[in-house]
C-alpha positions as a LaTeX table, in Angstrom:
\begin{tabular}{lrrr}
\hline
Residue & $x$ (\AA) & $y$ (\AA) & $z$ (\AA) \\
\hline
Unk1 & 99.06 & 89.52 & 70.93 \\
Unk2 & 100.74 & 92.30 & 73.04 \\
Unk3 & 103.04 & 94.64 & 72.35 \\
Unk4 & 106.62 & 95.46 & 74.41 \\
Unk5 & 104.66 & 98.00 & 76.03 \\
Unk6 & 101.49 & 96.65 & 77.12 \\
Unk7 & 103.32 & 93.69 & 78.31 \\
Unk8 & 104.89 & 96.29 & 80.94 \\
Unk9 & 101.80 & 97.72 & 81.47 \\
Unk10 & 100.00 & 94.19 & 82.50 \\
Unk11 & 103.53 & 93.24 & 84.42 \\
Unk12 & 103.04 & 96.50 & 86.31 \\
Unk13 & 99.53 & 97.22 & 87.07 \\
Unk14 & 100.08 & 100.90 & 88.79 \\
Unk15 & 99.45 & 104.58 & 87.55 \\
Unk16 & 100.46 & 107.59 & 87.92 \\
Unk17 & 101.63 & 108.80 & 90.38 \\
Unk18 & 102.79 & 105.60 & 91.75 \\
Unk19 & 104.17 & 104.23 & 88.10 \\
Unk20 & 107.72 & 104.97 & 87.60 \\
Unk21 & 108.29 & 102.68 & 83.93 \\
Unk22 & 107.57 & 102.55 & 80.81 \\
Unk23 & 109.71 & 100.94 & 78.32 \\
Unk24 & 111.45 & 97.54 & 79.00 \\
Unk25 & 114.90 & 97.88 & 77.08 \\
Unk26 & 115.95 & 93.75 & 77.92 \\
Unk27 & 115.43 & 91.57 & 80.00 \\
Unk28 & 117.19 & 88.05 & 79.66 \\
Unk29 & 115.44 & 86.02 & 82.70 \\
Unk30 & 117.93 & 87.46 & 84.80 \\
Unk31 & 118.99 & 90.85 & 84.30 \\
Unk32 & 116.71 & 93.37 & 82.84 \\
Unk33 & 116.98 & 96.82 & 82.08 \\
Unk34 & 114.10 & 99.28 & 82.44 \\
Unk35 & 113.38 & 102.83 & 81.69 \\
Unk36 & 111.26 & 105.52 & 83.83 \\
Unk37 & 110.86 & 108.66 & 85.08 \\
Unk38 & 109.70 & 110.50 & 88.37 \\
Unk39 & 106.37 & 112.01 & 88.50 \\
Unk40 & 106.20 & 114.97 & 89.94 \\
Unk41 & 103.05 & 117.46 & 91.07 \\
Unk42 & 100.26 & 115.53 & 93.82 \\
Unk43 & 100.63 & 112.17 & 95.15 \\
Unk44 & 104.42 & 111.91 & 93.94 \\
Unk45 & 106.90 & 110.17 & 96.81 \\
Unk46 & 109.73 & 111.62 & 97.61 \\
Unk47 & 112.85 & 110.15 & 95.93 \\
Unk48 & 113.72 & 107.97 & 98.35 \\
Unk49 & 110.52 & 105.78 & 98.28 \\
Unk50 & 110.76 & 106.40 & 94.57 \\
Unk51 & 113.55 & 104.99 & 93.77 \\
Unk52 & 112.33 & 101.82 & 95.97 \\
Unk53 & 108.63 & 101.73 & 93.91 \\
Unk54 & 110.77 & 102.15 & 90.36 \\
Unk55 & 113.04 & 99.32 & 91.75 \\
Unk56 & 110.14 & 96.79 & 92.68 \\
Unk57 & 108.38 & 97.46 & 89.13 \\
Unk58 & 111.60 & 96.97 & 86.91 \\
Unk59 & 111.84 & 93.42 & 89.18 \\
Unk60 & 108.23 & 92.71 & 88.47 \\
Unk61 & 109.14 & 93.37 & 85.05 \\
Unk62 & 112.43 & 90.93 & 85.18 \\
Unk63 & 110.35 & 88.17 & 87.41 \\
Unk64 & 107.70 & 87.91 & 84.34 \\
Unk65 & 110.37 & 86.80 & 81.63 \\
Unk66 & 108.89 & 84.51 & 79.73 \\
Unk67 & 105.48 & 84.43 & 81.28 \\
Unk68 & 102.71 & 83.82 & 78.37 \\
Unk69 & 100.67 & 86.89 & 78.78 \\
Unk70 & 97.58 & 86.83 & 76.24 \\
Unk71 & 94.27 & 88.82 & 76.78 \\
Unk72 & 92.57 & 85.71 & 78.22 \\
Unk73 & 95.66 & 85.35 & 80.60 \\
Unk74 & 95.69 & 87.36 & 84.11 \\
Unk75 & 99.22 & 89.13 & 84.76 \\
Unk76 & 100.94 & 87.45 & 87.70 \\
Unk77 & 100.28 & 88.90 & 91.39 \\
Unk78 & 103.18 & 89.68 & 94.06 \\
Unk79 & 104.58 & 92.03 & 96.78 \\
Unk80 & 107.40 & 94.39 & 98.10 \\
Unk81 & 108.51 & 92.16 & 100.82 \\
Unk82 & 111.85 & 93.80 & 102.05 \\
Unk83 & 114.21 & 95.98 & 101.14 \\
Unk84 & 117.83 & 95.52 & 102.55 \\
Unk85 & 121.17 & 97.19 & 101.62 \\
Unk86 & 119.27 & 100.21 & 100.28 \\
Unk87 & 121.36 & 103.56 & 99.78 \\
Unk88 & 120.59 & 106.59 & 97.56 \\
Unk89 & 123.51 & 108.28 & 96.19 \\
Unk90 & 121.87 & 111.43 & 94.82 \\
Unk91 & 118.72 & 112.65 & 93.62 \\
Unk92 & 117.54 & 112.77 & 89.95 \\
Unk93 & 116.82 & 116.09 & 88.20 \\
Unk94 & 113.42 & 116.88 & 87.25 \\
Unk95 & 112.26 & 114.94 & 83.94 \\
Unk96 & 115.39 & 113.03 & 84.22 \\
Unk97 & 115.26 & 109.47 & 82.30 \\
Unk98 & 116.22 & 107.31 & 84.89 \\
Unk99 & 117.82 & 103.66 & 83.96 \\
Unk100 & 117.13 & 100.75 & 86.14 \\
Unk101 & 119.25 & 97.95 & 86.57 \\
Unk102 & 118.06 & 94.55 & 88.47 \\
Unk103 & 119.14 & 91.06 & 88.53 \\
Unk104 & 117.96 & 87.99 & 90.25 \\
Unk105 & 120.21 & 87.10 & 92.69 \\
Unk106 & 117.81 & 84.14 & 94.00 \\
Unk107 & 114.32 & 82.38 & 94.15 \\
Unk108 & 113.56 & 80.22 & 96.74 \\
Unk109 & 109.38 & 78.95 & 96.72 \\
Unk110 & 107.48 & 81.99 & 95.57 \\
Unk111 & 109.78 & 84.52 & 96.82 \\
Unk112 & 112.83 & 86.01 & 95.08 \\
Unk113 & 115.76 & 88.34 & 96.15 \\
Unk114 & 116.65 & 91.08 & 93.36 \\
Unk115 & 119.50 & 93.38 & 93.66 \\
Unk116 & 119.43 & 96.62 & 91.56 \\
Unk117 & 120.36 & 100.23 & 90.85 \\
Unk118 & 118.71 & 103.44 & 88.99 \\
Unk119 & 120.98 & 105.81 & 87.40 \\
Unk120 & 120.71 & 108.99 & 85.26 \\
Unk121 & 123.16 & 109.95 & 82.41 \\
Unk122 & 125.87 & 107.93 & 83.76 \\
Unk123 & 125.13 & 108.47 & 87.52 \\
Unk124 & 124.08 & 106.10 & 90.01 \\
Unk125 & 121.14 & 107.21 & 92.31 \\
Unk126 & 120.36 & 104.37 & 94.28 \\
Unk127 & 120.79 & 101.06 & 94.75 \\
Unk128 & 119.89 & 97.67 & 96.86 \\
Unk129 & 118.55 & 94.54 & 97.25 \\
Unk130 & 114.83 & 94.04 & 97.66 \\
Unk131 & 113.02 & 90.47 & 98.23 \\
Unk132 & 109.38 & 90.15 & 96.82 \\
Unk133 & 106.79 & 87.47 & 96.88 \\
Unk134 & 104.67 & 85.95 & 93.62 \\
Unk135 & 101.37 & 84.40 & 94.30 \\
Unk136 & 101.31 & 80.65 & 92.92 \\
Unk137 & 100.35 & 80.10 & 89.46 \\
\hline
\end{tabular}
């Protein structure tokens, strides 16, 4: 069986650069809290697409709730839709811990709208809504 970790790890298939979590702190179905950081040096994104990417992979994170993930079971597949409402409020400092918040405001089919916010010791960063797809079991 998996651990916490290598749950996120199959929920969120990226690397660095491009990964922006690693530890899942709870997730209840509906909200879930995630931890992260920005990379820095080549192929890091610029805060604002960032905060976006860390966004859509504590939502992947939330979306997989309950999912039965075993080694002979493939992690579920999905997509960055949209993003609407999106607004960054400041920028994080470098090797900053950054806290993301998301909840599921919706599913409808195989899509689902999300709404969610990063923050840093007590600061809010960013925050919107953003509506991804999940491929069919």
């Amino acid at each position: 069986m998996f651990e916490a970790k290598d749950f996120l790890q199959r929920w969120v298939p990226h690397r660095p650069p491009i990964l922006r979590v690693h530890q899942l702190v709870a997730n209840n179905g509906t909200t879930a809290i995630v931890l992260g950081r920005e990379p820095t040096g080549p192929g890091s994104l610029p805060w604002e697409l960032g905060a976006i990417e860390g966004l859509a992979q504590s939502s992947a994170a939330l979306l997989a709730h309950g999912l039965p993930l075993t080694n002979a079971t493939a992690a579920p597949r999905g997509m960055l839709v949209a993003v609407k409402r999106f607004l960054v409020h400041a920028e994080p400092a470098t090797a900053a811990e950054i806290t993301y918040h998301v909840r599921l405001v919706r599913r409808l089919g195989p899509t689902a709208l999300v709404a969610g916010h990063a923050e840093a010791d007590g600061q809010r960063l960013a925050s919107g809504e953003l509506t991804l797809w999940l491929a069919p079991a």
